[in-house]
C-alpha positions as CSV (number, residue, x, y, z in Angstrom):
1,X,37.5,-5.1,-31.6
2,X,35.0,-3.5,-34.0
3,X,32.0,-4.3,-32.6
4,X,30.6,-0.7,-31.4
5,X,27.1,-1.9,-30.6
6,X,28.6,-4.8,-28.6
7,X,26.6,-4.9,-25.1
8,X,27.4,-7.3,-21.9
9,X,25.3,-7.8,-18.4
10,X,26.6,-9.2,-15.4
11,X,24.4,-11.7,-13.2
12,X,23.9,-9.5,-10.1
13,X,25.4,-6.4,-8.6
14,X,29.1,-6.1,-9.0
15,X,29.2,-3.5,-5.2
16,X,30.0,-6.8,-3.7
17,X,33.0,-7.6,-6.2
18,X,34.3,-4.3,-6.8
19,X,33.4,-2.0,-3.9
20,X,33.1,-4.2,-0.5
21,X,34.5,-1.7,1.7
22,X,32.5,0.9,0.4
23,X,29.0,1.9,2.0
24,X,27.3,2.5,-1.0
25,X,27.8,2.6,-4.2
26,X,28.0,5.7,-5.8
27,X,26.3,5.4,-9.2
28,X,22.6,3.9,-7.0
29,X,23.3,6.6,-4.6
30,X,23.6,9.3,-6.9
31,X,26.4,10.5,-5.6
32,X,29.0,10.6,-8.3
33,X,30.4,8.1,-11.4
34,X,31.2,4.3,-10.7
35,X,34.8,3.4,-9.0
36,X,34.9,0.6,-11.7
37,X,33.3,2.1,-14.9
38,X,36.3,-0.4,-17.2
39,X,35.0,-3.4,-15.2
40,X,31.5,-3.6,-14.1
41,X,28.2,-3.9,-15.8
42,X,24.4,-3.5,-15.7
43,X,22.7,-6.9,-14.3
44,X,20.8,-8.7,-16.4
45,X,17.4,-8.4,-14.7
46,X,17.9,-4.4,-14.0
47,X,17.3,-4.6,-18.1
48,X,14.3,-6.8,-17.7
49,X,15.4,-9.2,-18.6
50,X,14.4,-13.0,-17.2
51,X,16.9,-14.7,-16.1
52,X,14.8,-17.8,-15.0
53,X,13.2,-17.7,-18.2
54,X,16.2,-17.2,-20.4
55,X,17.9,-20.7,-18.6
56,X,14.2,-22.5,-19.2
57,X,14.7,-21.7,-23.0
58,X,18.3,-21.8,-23.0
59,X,17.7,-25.9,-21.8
60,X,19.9,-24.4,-19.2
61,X,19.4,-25.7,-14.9
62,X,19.4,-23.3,-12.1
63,X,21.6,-24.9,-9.3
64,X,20.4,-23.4,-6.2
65,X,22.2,-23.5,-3.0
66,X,20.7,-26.6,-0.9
67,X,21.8,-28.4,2.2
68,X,22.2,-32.5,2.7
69,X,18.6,-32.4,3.0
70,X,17.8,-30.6,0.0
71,X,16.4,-27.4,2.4
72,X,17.3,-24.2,0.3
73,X,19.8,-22.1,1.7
74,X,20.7,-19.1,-0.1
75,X,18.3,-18.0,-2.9
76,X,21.4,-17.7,-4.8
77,X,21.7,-19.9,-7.8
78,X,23.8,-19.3,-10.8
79,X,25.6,-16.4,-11.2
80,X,25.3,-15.5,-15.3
81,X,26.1,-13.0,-17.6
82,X,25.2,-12.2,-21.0
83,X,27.3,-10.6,-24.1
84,X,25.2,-9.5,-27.1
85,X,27.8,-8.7,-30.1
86,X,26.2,-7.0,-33.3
């Protein structure tokens, strides 16, 4: 769209939404190109950047996976990603 700098990040890895029946993925493993090159994305944190910190100074809350009691149970929390446009 004319935007040749234009970057995104995904929140995460993208094996689990692209490659689940795979064993590995094939770009970590060094083992050949990625299955998904049109679709996936660096994470965010792979860059360096901090995602915690980016929500504290976005004014943005984390929403972490609790139970009734309020007992973590996943360290999952908000799956983000991040498009820089220039």
């Amino acid at each position: 769209m004319g935007f040749p700098r234009a970057r995104s990040y995904a929140g995460g890895s993208c094996k689990e939404l692209f490659c689940p029946d795979r064993a590995e993925c094939r770009v970590l493993a060094a083992t050949g190109k990625c299955r998904n090159p049109d679709h996936a994305r660096p994470s965010m944190s792979g860059f360096g950047i901090d995602v915690a910190a980016l929500f504290k100074t976005a004014g943005w809350e984390m929403s972490w996976i609790m139970d009734a009691e309020g007992a973590l149970l996943s360290k999952m929390a908000n799956v983000s990603g991040l498009v820089l446009i220039c």
